[in-house]
N, C-alpha and C positions, 0 to 999 in steps of 0.2 A: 516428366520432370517432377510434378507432383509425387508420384510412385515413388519416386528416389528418396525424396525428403523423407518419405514415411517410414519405408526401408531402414534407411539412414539412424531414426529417430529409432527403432523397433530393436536396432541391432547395437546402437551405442545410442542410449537416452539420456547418461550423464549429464550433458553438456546440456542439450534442451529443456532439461528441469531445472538447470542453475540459472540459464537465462529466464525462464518464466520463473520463477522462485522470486528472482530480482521485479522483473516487472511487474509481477504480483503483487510486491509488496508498495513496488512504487505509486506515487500519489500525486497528485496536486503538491500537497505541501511537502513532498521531498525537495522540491524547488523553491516553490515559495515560500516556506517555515525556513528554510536553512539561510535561504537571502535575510529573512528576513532575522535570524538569530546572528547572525554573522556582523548584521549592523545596526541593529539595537543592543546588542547584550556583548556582542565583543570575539575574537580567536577563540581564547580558549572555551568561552560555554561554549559556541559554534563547535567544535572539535568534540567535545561530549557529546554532545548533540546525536554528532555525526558516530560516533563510537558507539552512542546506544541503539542509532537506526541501526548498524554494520552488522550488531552482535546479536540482533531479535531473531532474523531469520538463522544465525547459527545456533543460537540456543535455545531455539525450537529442535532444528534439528539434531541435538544432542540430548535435547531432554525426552520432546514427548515418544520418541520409541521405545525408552526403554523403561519411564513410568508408568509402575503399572495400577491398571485400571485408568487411566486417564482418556484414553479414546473412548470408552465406556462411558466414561462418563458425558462426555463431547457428542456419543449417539444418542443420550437421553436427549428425553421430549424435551424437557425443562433447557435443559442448555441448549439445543435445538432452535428453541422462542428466543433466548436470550442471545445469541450470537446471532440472527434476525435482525434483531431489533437494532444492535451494535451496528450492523450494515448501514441503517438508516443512518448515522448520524457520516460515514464513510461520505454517502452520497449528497451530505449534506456541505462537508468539507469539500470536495471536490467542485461542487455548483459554485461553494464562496469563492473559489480559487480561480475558475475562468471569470468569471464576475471584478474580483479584486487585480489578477492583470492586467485589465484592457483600459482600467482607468488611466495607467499612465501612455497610453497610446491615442491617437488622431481619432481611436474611432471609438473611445470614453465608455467608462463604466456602463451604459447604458445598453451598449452594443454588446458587451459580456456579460450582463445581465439574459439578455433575450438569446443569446447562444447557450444557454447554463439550460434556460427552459426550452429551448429546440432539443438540444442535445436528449435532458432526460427525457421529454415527451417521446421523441422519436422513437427511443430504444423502449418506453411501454409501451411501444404501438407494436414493433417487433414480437413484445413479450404478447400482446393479446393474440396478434395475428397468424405469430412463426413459431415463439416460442426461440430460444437463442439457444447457441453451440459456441463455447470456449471451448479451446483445446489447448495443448503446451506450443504447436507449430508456430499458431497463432502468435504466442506468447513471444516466442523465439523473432520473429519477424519484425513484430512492433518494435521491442526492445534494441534490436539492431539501427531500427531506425531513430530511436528516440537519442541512441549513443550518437549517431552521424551527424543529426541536424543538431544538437549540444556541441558540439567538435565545431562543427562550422560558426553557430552563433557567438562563442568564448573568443575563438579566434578573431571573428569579428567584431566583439565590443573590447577585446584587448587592444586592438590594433586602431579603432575610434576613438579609444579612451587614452589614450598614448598621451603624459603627461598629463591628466587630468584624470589620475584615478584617486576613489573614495578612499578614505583614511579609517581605518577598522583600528579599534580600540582590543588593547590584548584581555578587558573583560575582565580583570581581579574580584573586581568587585559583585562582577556575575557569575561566578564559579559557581553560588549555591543554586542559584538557577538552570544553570547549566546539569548537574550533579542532578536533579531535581527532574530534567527531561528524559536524561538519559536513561533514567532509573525507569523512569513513565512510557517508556520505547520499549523494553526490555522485553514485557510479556506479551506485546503488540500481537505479536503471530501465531499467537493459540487461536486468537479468536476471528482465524481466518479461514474459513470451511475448506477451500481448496487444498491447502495445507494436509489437513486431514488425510485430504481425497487422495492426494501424491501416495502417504506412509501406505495407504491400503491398495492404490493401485499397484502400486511396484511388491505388496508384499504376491498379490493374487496374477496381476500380470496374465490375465485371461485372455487377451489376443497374441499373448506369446515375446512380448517385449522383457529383453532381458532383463531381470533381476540386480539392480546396483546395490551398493552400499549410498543409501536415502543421506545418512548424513553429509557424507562427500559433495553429496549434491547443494546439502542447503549450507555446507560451511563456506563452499566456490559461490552458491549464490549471493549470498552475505556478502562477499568478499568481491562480486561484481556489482552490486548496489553501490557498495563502499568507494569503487571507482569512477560512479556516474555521481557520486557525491563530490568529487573534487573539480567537476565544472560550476556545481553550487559553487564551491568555495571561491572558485577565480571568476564568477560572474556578479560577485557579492564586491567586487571592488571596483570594478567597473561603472560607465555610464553607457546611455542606451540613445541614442538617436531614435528621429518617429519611425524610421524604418527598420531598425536593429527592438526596436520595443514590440512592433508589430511581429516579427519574427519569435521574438521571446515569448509573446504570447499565446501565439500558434502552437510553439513546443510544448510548454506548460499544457495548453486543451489538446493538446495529442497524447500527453501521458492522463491526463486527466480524463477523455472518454472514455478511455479504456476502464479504467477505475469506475468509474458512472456505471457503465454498462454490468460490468460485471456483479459490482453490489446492488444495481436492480435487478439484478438474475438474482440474487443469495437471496435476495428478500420474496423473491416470485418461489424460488423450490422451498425455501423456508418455510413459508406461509401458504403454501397452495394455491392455485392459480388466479381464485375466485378473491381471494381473503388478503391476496401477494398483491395482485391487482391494485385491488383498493387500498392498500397500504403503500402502493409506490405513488400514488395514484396524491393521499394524502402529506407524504414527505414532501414531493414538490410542489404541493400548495401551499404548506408549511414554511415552505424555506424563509420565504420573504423574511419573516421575522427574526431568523437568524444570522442573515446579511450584517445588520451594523455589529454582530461579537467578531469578524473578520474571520481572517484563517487560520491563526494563532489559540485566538479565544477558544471557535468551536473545538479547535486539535486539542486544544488541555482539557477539556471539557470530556470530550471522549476518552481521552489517557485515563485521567484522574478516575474516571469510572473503568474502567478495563481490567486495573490493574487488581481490583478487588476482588472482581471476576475471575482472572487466573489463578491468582493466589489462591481462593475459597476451592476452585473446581481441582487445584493437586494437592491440596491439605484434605479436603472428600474422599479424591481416589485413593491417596494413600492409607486415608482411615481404612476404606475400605478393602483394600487389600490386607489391612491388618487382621480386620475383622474376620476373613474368610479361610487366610491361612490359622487363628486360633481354633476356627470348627473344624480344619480339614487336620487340626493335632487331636483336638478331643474326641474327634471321630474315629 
């Protein structure tokens, strides 16, 4: 069965890279940021919001293959450290995220606090011990799941909430907020190493897996994010019962380990085992203190520095492509 999948993945991968692309980029606060802009800030920021998550992963995929020098730049040592370090603050958002849902459930903030530190502890115990394997299969799998049990929870807090649904503000007043996040989403997925690793696996494709067109991939994956955004939006009007809460919580730390896990893997190859170690080692000692900025706070927090990041690393490569084609004239 196993064989087949692989087969399957080897001979048509399109479809398996748009779904991991999607759950790649998914987070804690694709859920919780988007509930949570949907009913403080109103429709339409929530809809920007939602337009600048949808459009990260395509305009990665249309930009970073064909500017050039930009992977180049992305191999350097320096950018290297720096997309590292970014990881940290991933893992930092995600720990807030099961921590901050379980407060409104039976088994309280306390209980998601200590599942935030099971959860990372575990997977650096893995990293000491095993050492971890992501792959796209994988990807493919979770994300199926996380579509199925969203389907069922929507359905079932639409049908609890029957008559006594939340009243969402259409947000005028939030527009520039909104305009503001969107814009802060935008260059999210440069500094996401997997990312990288796709444009180059598919360009070499050394176990012989077919060669796609990468953008196709990440403008469907975009475009499947963008889908799993519209149970955000109908779960943002709803109410939750202690058992539809618990539920809701479950899904959120189901997309959110995977996220955990992974960005303590980016930080372990990042940083090397000994150095990676100690640095995941120190994020989640750290965290505590980042708890009361919520999941909002830490999310702009990381934007607001990201964006600086992307912008510097393709205003760079393009200098230096400038720079290379005037000696390869004068030569």
């Amino acid at each position: 069965m196993f064989s087949k999948v692989i087969n399957s993945f080897i001979h048509k991968p399109s479809f398996y890279y748009s779904m991991s692309i999607a759950a790649t980029w998914a987070g804690v606060g694709s859920l919780m940021v988007g509930i949570q802009m949907a009913q403080d800030y109103g429709i339409i920021p929530f809809l920007l919001w939602a337009l600048g998550n949808t459009l990260a992963c395509i305009v990665f995929g249309i930009f970073a293959p064909t500017i050039p020098k930009l992977r180049d730049v992305f191999r350097s040592k320096t950018m290297h450290f720096i997309v590292g370090s970014m990881c940290i603050f991933q893992v930092w958002l995600n720990m807030n995220g099961i921590q901050a849902i379980f407060k409104d459930t039976p088994l309280t903030g306390t209980f998601g606090m200590m599942l935030s530190y099971a959860v990372a502890i575990f997977f650096i115990f893995l990293l000491i011990r095993f050492g971890m394997i992501r792959n796209v299969l994988t990807d493919n799998a979770s994300w199926v799941a996380v579509y199925a049990v969203a389907f069922v929870l929507t359905i079932a807090a639409i049908i609890y909430s029957r008559g006594n649904m939340n009243i969402l503000s259409w947000g005028l007043d939030q527009i520039p907020a909104g305009i503001e996040k969107c814009l802060l989403l935008l260059p999210g997925a440069f500094l996401y190493p997997y990312f990288f690793e796709i444009l180059d696996y598919n360009d070499h494709n050394e176990d012989g897996t077919r060669k796609i067109d990468v953008r196709r991939a990440f403008i469907n994956g975009g475009l499947l994010f963008g889908a799993y955004l519209t149970f955000t939006f109908l779960l943002a009007w709803t109410n939750f019962g202690p058992v539809l809460n618990i539920i809701k919580a479950f899904l959120i730390t189901l997309v959110a380990v995977s996220t955990i896990s992974s960005f303590l893997y980016s930080v372990y190859i990042t940083f090397g085992r000994t150095l990676g170690i100690f640095i995941n080692i120190a994020t989640v000692a750290t965290w505590q203190w980042l708890i009361p900025m919520g999941v909002l706070g830490v999310w702009t927090l990381m934007s607001s520095i990201r964006i600086f990041i992307v912008i510097g690393s393709i205003l760079f490569a393009l200098a230096w492509n400038f720079v290379e084609k005037r000696k390869a004239v004068r030569a």
